[in-house]
N, C-alpha and C positions, 0 to 999 in steps of 0.2 A: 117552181123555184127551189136552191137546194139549200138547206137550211147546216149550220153546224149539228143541230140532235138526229138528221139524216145522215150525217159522217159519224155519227156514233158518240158526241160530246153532248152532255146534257147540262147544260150552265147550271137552269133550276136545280137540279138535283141536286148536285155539289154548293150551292148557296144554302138550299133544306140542310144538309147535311153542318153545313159550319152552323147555322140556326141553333141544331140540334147540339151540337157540340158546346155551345155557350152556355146552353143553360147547365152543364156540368162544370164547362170551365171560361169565365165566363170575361178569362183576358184573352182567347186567341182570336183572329179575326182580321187581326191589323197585318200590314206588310211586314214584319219585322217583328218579334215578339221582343216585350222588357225585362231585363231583369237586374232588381235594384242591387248595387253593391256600392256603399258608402255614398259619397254625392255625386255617385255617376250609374247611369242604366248600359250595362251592356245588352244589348241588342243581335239578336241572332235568327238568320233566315235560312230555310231548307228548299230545296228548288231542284227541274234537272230539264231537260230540252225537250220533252214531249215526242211528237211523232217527226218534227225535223230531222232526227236521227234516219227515220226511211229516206228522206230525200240523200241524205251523205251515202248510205249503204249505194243507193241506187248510181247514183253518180261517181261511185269510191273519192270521196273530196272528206275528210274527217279534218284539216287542220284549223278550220273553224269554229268544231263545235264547239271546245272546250275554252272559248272565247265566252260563247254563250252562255254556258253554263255557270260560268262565275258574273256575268252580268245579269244573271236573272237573280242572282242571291242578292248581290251588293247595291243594286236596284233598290232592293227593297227596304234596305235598311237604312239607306240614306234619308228614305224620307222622312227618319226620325231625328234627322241631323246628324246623325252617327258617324264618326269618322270608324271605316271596314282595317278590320285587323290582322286578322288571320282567315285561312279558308281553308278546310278537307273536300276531298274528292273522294266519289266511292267508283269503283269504274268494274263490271260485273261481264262477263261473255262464254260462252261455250267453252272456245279454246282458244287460247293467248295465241295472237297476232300482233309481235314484239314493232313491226312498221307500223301498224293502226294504231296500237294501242300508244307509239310514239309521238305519230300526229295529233288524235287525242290531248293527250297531257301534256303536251307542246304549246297549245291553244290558253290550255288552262293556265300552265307559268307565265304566258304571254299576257291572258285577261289579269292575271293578281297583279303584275306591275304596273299594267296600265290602271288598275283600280288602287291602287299603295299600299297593297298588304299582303301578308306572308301564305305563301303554300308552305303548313306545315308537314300537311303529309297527305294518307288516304289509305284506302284500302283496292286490294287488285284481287277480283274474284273470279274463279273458274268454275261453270256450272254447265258440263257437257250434260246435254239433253233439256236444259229448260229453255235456250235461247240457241236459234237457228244459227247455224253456220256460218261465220263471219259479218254476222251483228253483237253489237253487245250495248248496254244500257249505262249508261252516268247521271250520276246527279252529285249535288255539291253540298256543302255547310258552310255560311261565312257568319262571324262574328265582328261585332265594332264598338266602338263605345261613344258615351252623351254624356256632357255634363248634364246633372238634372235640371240646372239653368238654362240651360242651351235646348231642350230638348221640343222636337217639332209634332205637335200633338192636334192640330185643327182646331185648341180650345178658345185661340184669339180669334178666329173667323169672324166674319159679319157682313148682315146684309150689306151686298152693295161692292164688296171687296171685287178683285178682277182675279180673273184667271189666265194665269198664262202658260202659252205651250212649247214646249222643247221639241225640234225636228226628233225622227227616230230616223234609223237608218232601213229602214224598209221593214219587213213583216215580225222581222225581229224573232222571238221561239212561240208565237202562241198562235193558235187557229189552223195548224198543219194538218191536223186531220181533214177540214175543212176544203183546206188549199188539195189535198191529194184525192179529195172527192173531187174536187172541180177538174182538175187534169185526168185521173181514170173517165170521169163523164164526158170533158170535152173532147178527149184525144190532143189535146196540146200540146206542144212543146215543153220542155223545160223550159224554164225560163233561170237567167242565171243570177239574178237579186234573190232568187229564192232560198242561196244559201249564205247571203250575206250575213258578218255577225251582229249578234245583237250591240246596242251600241249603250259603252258603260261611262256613265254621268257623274261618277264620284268629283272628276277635279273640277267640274262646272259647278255643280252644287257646293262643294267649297267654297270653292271664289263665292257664290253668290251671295254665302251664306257670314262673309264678310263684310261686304260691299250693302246690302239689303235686308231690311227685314222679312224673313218668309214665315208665314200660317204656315201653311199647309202644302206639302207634297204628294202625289199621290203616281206610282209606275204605271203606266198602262199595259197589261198583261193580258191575260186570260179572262174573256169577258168585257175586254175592251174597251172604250171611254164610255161606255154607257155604265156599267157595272163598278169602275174603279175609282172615276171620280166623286160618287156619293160618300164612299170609301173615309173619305178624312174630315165629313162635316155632321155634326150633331142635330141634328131637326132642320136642316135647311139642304136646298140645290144647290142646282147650275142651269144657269139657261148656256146654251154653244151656239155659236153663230159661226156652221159651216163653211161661209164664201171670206171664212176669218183668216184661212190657213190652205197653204197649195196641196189637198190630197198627191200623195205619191203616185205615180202614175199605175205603179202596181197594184193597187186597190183596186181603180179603177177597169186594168184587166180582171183581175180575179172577179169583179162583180158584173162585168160583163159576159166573158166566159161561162161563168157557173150562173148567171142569170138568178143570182143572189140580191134581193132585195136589200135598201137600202140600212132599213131599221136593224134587220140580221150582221150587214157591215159594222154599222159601229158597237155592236155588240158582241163581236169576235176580235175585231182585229183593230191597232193603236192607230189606222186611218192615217201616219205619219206624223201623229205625235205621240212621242215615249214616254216625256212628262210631263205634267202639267202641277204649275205652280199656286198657290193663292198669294196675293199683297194687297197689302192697301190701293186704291186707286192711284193715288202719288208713285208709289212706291213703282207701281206695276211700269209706270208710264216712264220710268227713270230706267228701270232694267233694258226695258225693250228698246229704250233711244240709245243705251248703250251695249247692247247684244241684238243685233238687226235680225238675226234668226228665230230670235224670241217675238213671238207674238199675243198679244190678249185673244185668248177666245172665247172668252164669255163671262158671264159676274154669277155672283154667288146671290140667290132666290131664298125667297121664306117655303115655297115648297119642294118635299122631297123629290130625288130624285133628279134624271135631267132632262131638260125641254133641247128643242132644237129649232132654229129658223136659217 
């Protein structure tokens, strides 16, 4: 079976490592870091598309990435109730390819408005000799702001609360090294969801964040619903109840192809849910009768961690 730390991602390691980093500093951790200013936390997230970038190089398709890239920021920061403010881009390559580099940052204009907030700017760098010939790398910065009344912290959780899941739009940016192990190994095809963009939740979460009470938000990223959902609770789970929710049919390729075990799935990849919410049982059971796409997929547990049935 092929595991993501056989494509060269090591979860553990990068979990050790933030471990390690808290005990120095001992606020980062969360999706979105705080920072108090009068009675409101602005909130700021660093991000950038991983090895998805090989699949655009491969295919020459770049007008999505930069969709991605600012949904993996403002992702993240929504889960603190944050309304996303402004964004930089950093965009770095051998040598300026003024078409690519347009598609690119095409993408990115394109994700800020769909997200509601301003591309201030960025930086454009030329580094012949450190990145191969007609690649080059992005990653982003968004800021947003919370009133500190408003602000969505997992600390109302409790037993018994529901969880609910937000569709994603397929594999979204994380697990790609994964996903290109499994194509090298298989000999596959491409396949063409695989470079579909990540899909950005700001005006959903708004609304919701009107209409509901929400605990707890949590992105499903890197590490996948196993990893992300313990993420936003204090001494407690989640149990999931898998036959809760339609796996994307693309999972289901990838884990048959790469003959990737189940337990390694939901631990790489968001399984076709992007977010997952916490509310009260009431509460939960009102969202979803009126957002049909939302579905409960499992309650919040007294132990850590998450179960599966």
């Amino acid at each position: 079976m092929v595991t993501y730390k056989d494509a060269g991602v090591d979860i553990d390691a990068g979990a050790e490592l933030v471990k390690r980093l808290q005990k120095i500093c001992p606020e980062i951790g969360g999706f979105g870091g705080l920072y108090p200013l009068g009675d409101q936390y602005l909130v700021a997230s660093t991000d950038g598309v991983g090895t998805k970038l090989k699949l655009a190089f491969d295919q020459n398709r770049h007008d999505s990435i930069g969709i991605d890239l600012v949904a993996m920021c403002v992702n993240d920061i929504i889960t603190t109730g944050a309304k996303p403010l402004f964004f930089l881009d950093y965009y770095a390559t051998s040598q300026l390819d003024v078409d690519q580099a347009e598609q690119v940052l095409g993408g990115v204009i394109r994700g800020c408005k769909e997200a509601g907030c301003v591309l201030l700017g960025g930086e454009t760098a030329e580094m012949p000799g450190f990145y191969q010939p007609g690649e080059y790398d992005i990653s982003g910065f968004a800021v947003g702001v919370v009133p500190k009344e408003d602000l969505i912290d997992g600390k109302e959780i409790t037993l018994g609360d529901l969880l609910v899941g937000i569709p994603s739009s397929g594999v979204h940016s994380n697990g790609y090294s994964l996903v290109r192990k499994i194509l090298s190994l298989s000999g596959e095809d491409f396949r063409e969801e695989l470079l579909a963009p990540t899909r950005i939740y700001v005006e959903m979460i708004q609304k919701f964040q009107k209409e509901f009470h929400l605990k707890g938000i949590s992105h499903i990223t890197g590490g996948g619903l196993t990893e992300n959902i313990p993420r936003m609770f204090r001494g407690m789970g989640a149990h999931l109840h898998k036959s809760n929710w339609e796996i994307s049919p693309i999972f289901h390729w990838l884990q048959e192809v790469g003959n990737v075990s189940e337990e390694e799935m939901f631990r790489t990849f968001n399984m076709g849910i992007g977010m997952v919410l916490v509310l009260s049982p009431e509460e939960a059971k009102k969202l979803c009768a009126a957002n049909p796409e939302c579905q409960v997929i499992g309650e919040v547990t007294k132990d850590k961690g998450v179960i599966w049935s």
